[in-house]
DOTOR-983902 format. One record per residue: residue in one letter; x, y, z of N, C-alpha, C, O, CB in turn; residue number from 1. Coordinates in steps of 0.001 Angstrom, whole numbers. Glycine has a CB too. Example, Ala and Ser with C-alpha at 12.3 -4.5 7.8 and 13.67 -1.06 7.14 Angstrom:
<lotis>
+------+---------+---------+---------+---------+---------+---------+---------+---------+---------+---------+---------+---------+---------+---------+---------+-----+
| code |    n.xx |    n.yy |    n.zz |   ca.xx |   ca.yy |   ca.zz |    c.xx |    c.yy |    c.zz |    o.xx |    o.yy |    o.zz |   cb.xx |   cb.yy |   cb.zz | pos |
+------+---------+---------+---------+---------+---------+---------+---------+---------+---------+---------+---------+---------+---------+---------+---------+-----+
|    a |   13190 |   -5690 |    7800 |   12300 |   -4500 |    7800 |   13200 |   -3300 |    7800 |   14236 |   -3319 |    8465 |   11308 |   -4473 |    9046 |   1 |
|    s |   12850 |   -2250 |    7080 |   13670 |   -1060 |    7140 |   12900 |      30 |    7870 |   13409 |    1138 |    8039 |   14084 |    -598 |    5725 |   2 |
+------+---------+---------+---------+---------+---------+---------+---------+---------+---------+---------+---------+---------+---------+---------+---------+-----+
</lotis>
This chain:
<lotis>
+------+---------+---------+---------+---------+---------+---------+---------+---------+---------+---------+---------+---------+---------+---------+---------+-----+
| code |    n.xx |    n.yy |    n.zz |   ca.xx |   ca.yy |   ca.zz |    c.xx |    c.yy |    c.zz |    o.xx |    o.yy |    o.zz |   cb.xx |   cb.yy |   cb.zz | pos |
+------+---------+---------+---------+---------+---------+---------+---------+---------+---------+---------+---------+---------+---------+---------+---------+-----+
|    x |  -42067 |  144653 |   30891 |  -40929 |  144121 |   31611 |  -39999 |  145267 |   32002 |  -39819 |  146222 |   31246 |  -40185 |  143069 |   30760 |   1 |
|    x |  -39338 |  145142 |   33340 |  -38250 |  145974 |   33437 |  -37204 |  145730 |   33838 |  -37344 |  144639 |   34389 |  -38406 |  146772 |   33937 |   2 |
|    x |  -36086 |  146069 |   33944 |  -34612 |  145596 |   34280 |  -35424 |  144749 |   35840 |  -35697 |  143554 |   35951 |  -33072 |  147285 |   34579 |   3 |
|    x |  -35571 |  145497 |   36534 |  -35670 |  145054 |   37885 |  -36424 |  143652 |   37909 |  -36157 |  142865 |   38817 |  -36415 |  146152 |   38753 |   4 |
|    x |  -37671 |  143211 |   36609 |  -37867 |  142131 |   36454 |  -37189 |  141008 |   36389 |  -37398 |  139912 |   36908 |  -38286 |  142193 |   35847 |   5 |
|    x |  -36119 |  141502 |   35501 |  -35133 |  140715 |   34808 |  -33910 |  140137 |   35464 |  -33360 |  139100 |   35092 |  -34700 |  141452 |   33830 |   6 |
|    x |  -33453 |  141043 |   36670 |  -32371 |  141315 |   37727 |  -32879 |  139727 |   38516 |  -32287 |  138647 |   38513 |  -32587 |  143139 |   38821 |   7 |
|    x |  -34311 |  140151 |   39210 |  -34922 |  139328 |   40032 |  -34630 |  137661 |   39181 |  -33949 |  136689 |   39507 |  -36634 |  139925 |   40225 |   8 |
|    x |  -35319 |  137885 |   38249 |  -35752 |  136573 |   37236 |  -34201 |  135709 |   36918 |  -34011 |  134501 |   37061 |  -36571 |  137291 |   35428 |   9 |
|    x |  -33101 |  136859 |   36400 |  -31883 |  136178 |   37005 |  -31029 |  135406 |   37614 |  -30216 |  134523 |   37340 |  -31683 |  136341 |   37228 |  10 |
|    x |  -31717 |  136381 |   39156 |  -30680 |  135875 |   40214 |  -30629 |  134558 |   40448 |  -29611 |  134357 |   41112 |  -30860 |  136409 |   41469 |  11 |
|    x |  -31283 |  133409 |   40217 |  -31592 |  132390 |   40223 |  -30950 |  131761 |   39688 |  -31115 |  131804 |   38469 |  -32434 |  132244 |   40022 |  12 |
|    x |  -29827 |  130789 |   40221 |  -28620 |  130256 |   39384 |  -29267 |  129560 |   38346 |  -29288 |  129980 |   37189 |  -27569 |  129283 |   40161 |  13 |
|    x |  -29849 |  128409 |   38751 |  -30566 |  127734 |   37840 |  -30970 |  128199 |   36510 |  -30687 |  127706 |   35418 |  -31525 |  127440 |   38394 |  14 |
|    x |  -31820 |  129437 |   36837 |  -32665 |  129881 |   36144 |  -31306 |  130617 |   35356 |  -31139 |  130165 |   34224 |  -33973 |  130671 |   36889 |  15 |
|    x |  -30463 |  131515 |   35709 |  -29396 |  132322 |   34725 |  -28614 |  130736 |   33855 |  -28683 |  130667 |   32628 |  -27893 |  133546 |   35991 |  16 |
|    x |  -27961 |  129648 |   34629 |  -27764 |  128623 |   33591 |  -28591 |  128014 |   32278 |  -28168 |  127701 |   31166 |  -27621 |  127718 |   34275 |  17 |
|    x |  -30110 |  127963 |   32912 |  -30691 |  127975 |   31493 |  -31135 |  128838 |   30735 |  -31969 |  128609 |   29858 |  -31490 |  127404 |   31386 |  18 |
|    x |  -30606 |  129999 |   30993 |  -31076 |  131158 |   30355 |  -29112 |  131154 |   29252 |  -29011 |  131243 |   28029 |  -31659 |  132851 |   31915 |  19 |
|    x |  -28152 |  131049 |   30073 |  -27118 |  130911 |   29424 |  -26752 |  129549 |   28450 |  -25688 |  129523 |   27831 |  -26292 |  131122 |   30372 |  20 |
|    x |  -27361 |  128849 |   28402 |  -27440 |  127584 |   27556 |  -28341 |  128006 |   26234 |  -28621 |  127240 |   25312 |  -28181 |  126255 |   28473 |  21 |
|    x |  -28684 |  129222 |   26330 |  -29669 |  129521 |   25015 |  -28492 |  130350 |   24042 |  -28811 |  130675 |   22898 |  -31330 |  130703 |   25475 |  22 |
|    x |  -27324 |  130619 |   24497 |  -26428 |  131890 |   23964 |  -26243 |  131138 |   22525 |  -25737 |  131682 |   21544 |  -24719 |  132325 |   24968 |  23 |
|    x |  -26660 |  130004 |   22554 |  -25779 |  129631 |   20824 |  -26617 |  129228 |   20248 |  -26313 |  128609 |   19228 |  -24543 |  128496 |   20541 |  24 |
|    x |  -27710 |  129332 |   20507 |  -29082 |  129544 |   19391 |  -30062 |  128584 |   20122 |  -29971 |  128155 |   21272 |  -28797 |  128961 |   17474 |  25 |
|    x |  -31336 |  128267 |   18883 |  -31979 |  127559 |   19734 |  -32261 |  126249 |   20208 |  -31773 |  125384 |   19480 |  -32646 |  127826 |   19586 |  26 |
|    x |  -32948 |  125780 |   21285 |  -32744 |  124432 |   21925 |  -33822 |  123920 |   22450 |  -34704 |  124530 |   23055 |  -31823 |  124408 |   22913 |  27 |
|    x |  -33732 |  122344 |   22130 |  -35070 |  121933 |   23206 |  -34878 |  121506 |   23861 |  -33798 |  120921 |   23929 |  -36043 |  121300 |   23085 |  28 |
|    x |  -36039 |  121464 |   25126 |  -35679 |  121324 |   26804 |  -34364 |  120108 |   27047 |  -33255 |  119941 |   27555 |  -37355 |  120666 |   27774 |  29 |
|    x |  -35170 |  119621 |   26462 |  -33820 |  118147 |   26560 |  -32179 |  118326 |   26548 |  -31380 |  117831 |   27343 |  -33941 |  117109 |   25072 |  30 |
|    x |  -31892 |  119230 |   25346 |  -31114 |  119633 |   25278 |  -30676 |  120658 |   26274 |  -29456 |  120797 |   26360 |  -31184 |  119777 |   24340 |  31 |
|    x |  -31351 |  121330 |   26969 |  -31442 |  122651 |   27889 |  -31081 |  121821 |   29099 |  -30091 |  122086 |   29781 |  -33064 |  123592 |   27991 |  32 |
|    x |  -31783 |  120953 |   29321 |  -31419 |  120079 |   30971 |  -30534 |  119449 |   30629 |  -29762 |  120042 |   31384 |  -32471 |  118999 |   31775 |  33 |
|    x |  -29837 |  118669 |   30098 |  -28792 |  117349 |   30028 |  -27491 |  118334 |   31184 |  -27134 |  119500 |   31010 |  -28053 |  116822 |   27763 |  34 |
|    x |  -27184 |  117696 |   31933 |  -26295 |  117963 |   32761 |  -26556 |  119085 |   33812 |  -25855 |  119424 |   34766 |  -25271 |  118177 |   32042 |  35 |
|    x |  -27685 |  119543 |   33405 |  -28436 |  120608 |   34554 |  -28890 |  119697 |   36239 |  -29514 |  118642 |   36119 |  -30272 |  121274 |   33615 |  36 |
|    x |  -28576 |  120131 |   37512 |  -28996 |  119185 |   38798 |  -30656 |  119232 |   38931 |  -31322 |  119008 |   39942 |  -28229 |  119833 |   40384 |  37 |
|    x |  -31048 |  119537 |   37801 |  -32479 |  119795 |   37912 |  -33155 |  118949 |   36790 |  -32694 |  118631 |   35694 |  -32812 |  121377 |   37776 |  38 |
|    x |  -34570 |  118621 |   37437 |  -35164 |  117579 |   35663 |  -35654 |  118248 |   35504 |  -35884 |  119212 |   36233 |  -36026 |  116174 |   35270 |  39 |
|    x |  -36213 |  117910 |   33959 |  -36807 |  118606 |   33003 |  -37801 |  119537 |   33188 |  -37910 |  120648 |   32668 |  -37201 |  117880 |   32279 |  40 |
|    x |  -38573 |  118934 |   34040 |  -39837 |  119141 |   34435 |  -39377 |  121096 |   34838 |  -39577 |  122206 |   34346 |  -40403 |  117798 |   35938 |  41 |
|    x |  -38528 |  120339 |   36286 |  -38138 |  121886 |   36707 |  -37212 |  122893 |   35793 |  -36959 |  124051 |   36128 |  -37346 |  121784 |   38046 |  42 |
|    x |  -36677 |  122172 |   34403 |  -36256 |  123151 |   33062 |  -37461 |  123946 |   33029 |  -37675 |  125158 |   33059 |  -35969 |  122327 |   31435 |  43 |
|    x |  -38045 |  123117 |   32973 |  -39348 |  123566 |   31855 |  -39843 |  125034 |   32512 |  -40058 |  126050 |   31851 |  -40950 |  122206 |   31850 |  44 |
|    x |  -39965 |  124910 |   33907 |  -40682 |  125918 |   34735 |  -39436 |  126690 |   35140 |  -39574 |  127289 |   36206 |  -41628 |  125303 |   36040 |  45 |
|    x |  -38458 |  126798 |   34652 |  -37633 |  128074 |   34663 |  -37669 |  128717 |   33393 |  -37520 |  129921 |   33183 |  -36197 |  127840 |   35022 |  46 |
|    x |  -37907 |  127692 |   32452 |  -38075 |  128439 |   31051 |  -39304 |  129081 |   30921 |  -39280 |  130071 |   30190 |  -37974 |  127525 |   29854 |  47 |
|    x |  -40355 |  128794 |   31421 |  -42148 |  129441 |   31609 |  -41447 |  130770 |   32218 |  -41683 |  131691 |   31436 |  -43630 |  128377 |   33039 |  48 |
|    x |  -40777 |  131158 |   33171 |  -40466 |  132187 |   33996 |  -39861 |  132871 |   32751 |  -40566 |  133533 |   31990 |  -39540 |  131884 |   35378 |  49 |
|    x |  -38824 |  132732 |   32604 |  -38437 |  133605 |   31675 |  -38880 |  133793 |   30440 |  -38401 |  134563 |   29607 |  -37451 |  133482 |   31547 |  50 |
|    x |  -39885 |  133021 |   30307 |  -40668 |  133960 |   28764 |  -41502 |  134535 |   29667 |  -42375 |  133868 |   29111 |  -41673 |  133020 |   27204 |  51 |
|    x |  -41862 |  134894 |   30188 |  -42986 |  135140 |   31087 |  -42628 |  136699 |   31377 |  -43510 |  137544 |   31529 |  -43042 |  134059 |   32514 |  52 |
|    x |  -41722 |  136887 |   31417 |  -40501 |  138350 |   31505 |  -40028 |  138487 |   30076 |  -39023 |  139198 |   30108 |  -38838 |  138066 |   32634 |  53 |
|    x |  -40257 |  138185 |   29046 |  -39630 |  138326 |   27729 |  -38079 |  137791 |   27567 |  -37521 |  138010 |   26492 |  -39690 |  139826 |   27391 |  54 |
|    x |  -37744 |  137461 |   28062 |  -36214 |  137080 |   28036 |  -36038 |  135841 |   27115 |  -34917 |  135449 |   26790 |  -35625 |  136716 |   29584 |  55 |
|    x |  -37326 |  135162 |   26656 |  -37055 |  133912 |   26010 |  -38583 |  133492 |   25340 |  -39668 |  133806 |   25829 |  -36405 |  132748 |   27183 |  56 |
|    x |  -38358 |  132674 |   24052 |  -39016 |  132905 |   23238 |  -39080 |  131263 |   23157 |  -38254 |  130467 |   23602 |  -38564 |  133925 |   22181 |  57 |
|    x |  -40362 |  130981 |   22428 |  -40878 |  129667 |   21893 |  -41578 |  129378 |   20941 |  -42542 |  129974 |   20459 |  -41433 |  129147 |   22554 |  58 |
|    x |  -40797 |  127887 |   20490 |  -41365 |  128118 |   18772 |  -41668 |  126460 |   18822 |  -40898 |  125684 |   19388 |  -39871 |  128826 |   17179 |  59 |
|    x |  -42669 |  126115 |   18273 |  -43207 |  124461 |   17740 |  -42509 |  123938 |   16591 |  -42555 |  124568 |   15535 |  -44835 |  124381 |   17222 |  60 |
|    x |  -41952 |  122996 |   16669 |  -41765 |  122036 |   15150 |  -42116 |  121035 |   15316 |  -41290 |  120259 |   15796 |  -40491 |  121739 |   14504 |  61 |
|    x |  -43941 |  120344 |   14926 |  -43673 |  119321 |   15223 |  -44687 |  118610 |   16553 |  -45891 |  118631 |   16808 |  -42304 |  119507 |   15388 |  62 |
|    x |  -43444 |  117985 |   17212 |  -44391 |  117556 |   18728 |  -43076 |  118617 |   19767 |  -43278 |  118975 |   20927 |  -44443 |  115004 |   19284 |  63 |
|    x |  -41870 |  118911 |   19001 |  -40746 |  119403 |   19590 |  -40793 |  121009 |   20425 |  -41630 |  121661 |   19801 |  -39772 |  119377 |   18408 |  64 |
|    x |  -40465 |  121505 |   21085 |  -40803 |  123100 |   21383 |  -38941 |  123542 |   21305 |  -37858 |  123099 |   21687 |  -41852 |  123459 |   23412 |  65 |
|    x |  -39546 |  124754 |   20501 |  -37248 |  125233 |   20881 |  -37689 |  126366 |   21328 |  -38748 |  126942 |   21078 |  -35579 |  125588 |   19214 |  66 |
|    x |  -36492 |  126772 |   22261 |  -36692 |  127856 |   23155 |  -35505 |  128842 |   22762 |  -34437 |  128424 |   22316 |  -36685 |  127367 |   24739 |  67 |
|    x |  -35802 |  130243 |   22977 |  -34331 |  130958 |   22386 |  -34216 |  132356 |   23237 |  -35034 |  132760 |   24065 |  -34393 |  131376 |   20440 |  68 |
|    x |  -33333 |  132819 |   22941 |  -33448 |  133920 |   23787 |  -33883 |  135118 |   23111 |  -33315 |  135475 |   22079 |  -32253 |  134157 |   24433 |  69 |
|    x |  -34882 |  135796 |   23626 |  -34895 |  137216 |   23253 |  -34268 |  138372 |   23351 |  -34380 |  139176 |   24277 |  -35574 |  137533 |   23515 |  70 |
|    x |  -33450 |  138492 |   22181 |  -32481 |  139734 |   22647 |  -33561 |  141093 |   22829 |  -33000 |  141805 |   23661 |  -31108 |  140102 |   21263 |  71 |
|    x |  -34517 |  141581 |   22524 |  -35129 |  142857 |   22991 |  -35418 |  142357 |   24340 |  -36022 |  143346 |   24755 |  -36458 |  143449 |   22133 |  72 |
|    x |  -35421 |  141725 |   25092 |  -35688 |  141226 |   25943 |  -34634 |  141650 |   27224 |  -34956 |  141799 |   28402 |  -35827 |  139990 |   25493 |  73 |
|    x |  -33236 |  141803 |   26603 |  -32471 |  142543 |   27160 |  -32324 |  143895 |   27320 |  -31665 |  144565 |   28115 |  -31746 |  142256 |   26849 |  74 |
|    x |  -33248 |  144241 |   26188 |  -32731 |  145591 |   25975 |  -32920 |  146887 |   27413 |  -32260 |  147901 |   27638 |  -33629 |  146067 |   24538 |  75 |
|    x |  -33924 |  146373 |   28044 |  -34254 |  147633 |   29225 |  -33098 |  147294 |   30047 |  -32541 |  148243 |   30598 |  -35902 |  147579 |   30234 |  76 |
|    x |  -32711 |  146321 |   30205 |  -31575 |  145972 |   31356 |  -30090 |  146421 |   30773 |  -29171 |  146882 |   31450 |  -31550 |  144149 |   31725 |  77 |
|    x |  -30087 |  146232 |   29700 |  -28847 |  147061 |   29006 |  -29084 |  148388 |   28952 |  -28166 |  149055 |   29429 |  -28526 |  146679 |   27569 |  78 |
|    x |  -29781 |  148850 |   28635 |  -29784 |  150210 |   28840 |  -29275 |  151248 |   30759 |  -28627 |  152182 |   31231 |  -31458 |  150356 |   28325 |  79 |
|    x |  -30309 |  149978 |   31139 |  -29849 |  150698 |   32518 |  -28289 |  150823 |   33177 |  -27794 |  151531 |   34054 |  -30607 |  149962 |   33565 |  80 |
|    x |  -27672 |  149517 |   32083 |  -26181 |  149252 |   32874 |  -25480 |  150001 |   32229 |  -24445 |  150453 |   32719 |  -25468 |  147812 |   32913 |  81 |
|    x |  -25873 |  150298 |   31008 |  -25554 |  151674 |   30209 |  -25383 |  153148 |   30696 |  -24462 |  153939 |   30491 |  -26544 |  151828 |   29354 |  82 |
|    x |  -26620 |  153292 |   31451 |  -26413 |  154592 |   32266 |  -25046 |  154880 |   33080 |  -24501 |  155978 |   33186 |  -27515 |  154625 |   33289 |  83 |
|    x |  -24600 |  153620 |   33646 |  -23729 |  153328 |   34992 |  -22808 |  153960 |   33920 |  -22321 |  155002 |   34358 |  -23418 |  151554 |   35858 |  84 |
|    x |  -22360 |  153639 |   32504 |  -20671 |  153788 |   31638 |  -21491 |  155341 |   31313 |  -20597 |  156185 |   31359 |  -20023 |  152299 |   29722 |  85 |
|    x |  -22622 |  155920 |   31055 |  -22847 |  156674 |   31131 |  -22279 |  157962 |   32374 |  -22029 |  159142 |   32129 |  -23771 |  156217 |   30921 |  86 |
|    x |  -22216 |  157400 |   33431 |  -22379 |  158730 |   34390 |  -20539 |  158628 |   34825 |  -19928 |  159532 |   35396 |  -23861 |  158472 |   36115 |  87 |
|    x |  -19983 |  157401 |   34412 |  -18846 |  157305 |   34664 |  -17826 |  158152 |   33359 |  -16667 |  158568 |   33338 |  -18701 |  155778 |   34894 |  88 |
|    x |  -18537 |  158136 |   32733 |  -17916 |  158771 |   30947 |  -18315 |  160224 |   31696 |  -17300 |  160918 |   31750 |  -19135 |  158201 |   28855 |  89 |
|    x |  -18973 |  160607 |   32031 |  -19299 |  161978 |   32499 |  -18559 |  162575 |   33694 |  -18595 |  163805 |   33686 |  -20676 |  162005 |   32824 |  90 |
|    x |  -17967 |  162090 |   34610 |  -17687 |  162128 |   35741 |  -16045 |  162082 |   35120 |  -15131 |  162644 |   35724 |  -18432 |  160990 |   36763 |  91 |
|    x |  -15817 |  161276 |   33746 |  -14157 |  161571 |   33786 |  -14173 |  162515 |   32973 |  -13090 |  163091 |   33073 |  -13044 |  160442 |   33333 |  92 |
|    x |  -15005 |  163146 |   31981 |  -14906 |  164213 |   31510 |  -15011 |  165754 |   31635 |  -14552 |  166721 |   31026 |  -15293 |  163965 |   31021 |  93 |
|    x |  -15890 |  165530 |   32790 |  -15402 |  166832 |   33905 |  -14117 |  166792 |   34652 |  -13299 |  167693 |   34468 |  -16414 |  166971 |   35121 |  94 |
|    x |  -13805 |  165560 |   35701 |  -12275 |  165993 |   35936 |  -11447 |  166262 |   34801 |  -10414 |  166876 |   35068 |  -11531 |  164968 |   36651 |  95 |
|    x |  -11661 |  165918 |   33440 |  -10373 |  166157 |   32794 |  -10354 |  167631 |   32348 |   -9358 |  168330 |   32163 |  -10143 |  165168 |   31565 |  96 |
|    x |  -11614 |  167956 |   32215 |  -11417 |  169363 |   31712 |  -10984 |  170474 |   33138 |  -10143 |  171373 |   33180 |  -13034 |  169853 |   30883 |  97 |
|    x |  -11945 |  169969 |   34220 |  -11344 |  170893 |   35718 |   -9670 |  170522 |   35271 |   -9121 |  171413 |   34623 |  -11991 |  170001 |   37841 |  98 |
|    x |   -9017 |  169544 |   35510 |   -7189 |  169414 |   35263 |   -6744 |  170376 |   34246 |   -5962 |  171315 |   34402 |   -6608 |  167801 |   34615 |  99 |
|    x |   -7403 |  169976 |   33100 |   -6881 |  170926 |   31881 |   -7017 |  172425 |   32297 |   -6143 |  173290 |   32234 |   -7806 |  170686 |   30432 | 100 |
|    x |   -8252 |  172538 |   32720 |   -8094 |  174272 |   33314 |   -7286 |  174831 |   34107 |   -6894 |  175994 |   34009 |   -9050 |  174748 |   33988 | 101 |
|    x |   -6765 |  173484 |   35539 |   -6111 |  173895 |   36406 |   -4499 |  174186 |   35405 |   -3851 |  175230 |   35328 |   -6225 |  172777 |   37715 | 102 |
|    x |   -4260 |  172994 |   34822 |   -3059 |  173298 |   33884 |   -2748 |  174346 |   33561 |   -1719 |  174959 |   33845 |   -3060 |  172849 |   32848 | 103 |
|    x |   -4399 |  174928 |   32362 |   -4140 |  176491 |   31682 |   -3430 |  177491 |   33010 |   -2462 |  178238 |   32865 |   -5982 |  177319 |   31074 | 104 |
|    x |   -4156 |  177280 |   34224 |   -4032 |  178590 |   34804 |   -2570 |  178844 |   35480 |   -2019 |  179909 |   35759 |   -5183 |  178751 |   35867 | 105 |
|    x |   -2002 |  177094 |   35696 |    -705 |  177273 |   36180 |     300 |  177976 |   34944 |    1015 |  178922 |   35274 |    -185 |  175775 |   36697 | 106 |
|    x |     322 |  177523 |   33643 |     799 |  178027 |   32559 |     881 |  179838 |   32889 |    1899 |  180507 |   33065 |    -216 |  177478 |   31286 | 107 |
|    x |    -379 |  180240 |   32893 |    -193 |  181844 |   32960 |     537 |  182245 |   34332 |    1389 |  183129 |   34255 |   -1749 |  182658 |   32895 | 108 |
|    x |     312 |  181755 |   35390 |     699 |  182162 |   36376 |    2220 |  182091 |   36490 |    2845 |  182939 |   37127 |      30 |  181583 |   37252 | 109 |
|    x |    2848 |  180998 |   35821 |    4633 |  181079 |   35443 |    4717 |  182339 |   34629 |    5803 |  182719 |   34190 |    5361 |  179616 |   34361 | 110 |
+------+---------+---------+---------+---------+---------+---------+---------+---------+---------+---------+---------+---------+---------+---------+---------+-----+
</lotis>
């Protein structure tokens, strides 16, 4: 899987609402659709998609299926948005030191 999987697999309102209905642990479809504009049926096949990309996980009890989210599942896509606070943490830590230098040099020059 890669972020760009995951981005795609996302964008899909639908599909990000039942992916956000998993944040408080786990659930079965039933529970996943109730108030969703979509039936079950079409739960079901947004939830196939996203395990399908790792983003979500499935477990039997029963005749019941619960679905949950996979947090490693995030992990390549966090990382990448990581880079972004990455290059921005970098980018203010060079201007601050170019300022601080410009500072030093005004100091000597008084």
């Amino acid at each position: 899987m890669t972020y760009q999987n995951v981005l795609a697999v996302l964008a899909d309102p639908t599909r990000r609402q039942v992916f956000e209905r998993l944040r408080d642990g786990p659930q079965p479809v039933k529970l996943i659709a109730a108030g969703l504009p979509v039936s079950r049926p079409a739960v079901s096949q947004h939830l196939k998609v996203l395990k399908d990309v790792g983003l979500v996980e499935e477990r039997s009890e029963g005749t019941h299926r619960f679905y949950s989210v996979r947090r490693e599942g995030l992990a390549e896509l966090r990382d990448w948005l990581d880079s972004f606070w990455d290059d921005a943490l970098l980018a203010f830590k060079i201007e601050a030191e170019r300022s601080h230098r410009r500072a030093k040099g005004r100091k000597r020059d008084e």
